[in-house]
C-alpha positions in Angstrom: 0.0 0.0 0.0 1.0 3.8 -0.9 2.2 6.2 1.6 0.0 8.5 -0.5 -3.5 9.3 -1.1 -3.9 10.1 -4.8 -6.4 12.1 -6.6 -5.8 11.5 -10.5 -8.0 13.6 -13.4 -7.3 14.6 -16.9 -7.6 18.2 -17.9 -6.5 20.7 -20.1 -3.0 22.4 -20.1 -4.0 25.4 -19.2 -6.6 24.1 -16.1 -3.4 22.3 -14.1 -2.6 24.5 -11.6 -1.3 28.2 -12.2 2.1 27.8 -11.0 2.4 24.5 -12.9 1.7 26.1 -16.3 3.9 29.0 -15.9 6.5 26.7 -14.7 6.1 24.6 -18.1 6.0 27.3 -20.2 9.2 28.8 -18.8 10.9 25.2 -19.1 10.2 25.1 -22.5 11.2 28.5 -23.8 14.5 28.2 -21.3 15.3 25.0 -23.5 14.1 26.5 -26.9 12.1 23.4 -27.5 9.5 25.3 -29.5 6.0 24.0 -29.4 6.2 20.5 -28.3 2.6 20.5 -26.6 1.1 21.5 -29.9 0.3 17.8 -30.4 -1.0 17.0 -27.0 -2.4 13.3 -26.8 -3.3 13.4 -22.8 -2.7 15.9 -20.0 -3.4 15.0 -16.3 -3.3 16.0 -12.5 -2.9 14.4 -9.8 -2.7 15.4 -6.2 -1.3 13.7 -3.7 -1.5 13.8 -0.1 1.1 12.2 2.2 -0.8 9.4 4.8 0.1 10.7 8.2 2.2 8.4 10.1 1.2 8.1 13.9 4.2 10.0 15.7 6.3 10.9 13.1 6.2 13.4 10.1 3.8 16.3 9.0 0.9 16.4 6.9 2.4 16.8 3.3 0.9 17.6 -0.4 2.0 17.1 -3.7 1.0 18.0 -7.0 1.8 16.7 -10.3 1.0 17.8 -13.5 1.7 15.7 -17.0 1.5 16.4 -20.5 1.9 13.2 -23.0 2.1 14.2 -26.8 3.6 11.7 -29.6 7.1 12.7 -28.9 7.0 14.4 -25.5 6.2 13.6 -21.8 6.7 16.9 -19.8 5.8 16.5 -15.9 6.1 19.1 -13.1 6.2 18.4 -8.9 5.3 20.8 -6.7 3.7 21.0 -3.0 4.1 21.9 0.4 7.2 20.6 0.7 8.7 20.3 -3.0 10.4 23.1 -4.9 8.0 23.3 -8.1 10.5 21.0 -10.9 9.9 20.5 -14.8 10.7 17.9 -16.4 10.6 17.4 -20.2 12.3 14.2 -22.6 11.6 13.3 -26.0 9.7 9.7 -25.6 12.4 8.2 -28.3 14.6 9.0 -25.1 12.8 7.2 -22.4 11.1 3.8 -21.2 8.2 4.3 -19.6 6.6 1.5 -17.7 4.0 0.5 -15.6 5.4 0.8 -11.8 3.9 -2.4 -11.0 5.9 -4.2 -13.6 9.1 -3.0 -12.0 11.6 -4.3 -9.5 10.9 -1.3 -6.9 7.1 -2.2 -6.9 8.1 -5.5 -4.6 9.6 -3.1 -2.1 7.5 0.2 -2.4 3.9 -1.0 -3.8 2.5 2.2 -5.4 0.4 3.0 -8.6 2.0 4.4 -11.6 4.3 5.0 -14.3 8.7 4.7 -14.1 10.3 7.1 -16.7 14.3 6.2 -17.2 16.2 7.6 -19.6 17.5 11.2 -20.9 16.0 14.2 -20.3 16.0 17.5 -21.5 17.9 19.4 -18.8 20.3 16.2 -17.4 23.9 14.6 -19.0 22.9 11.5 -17.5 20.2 9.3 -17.6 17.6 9.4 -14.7 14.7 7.3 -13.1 12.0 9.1 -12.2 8.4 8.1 -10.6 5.6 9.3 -11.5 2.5 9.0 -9.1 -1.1 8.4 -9.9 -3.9 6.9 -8.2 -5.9 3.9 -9.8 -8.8 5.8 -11.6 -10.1 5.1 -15.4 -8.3 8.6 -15.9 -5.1 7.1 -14.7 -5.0 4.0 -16.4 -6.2 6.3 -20.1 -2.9 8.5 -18.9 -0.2 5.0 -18.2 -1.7 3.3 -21.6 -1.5 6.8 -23.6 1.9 7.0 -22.6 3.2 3.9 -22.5 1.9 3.7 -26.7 3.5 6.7 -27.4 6.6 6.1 -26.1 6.7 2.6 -28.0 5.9 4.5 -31.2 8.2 7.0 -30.7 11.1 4.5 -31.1 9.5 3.4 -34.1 
C-alpha cells in the first residue's frame, strides 16, 4: 500500500494548476524546445497527499501535473514541501513502464508509471516516478503513454 493518497484527473493544459503552467512554459522556452505541446495526446493532475504516520512526520501535499504528446512527456512536482521541478524528454529517449511491472514495486507498492532515460535538462540518464492513483483517468494516462513512447522509437 501507498504512503500516498492520490487524486488522479485529466484536464486541459491550461486548467493544471497556475504555478504549474507557468512553470512549463518557462521550461520550454528556457530549453528553446519550441512547441512540443502542440500535439497534445493526454494531460493529467494528480494530487497527492502524504498518509500521516502516527508520531512521526507532517501532513504533506504534492502535485503533479503531466503532459503526454507523440514525442514528448513533460511532468512538473510541486507541493508543500517540494520546490515546483519540470521535467521534459523526447519519448524516443525514455522507457516508460507501468510501476507495478518494475523491481521497486516488490519493495514500495505504489500506482503508476517509471520514466528512465534522458532528459532534456540532465547529462545523465535518470529514473524518475511518477505518481497516480488507480482511476479510469489514470490508467487512459499509463496506456497513452506507454503507446507513445513505444511508437516514438519506431
Amino acid at each position: 500500500m501507498s504512503d500516498w493518497k492520490r487524486t488522479t484527473r485529466e484536464v486541459s493544459f491550461e486548467s493544471l494548476r497556475p504555478e504549474m503552467v507557468e512553470a512549463i512554459k518557462k521550461h520550454i522556452e528556457q530549453y528553446n524546445l519550441g512547441s512540443i505541446l502542440s500535439d497534445t495526446l493526454m494531460c493529467i493532475q494528480t494530487d497527492s497527499e502524504k498518509i500521516k504516520k502516527p508520531l512521526f512526520g507532517s501532513a504533506e501535499i504534492a502535485y503533479t501535473g503531466a503532459v503526454a504528446t507523440s514525442h514528448w512527456l513533460v511532468w512538473v512536482v510541486s507541493g508543500t514541501k517540494t520546490k515546483i521541478a519540470v521535467l521534459s524528454a523526447q519519448l524516443r529517449d525514455v522507457v516508460i513502464q507501468d510501476y507495478a511491472q518494475t523491481s521497486f514495486a516488490k519493495m514500495i507498492p505504489d500506482f503508476g508509471i517509471e520514466v528512465s532515460g534522458r532528459v532534456t535538462d540532465a547529462s545523465e540518464n535518470i529514473m524518475a516516478f511518477i505518481g497516480l492513483d488507480e482511476s479510469s483517468a489514470a490508467h487512459k494516462f499509463k496506456e497513452t503513454v506507454i503507446k507513445a513512447a513505444q511508437a516514438a522509437k519506431k
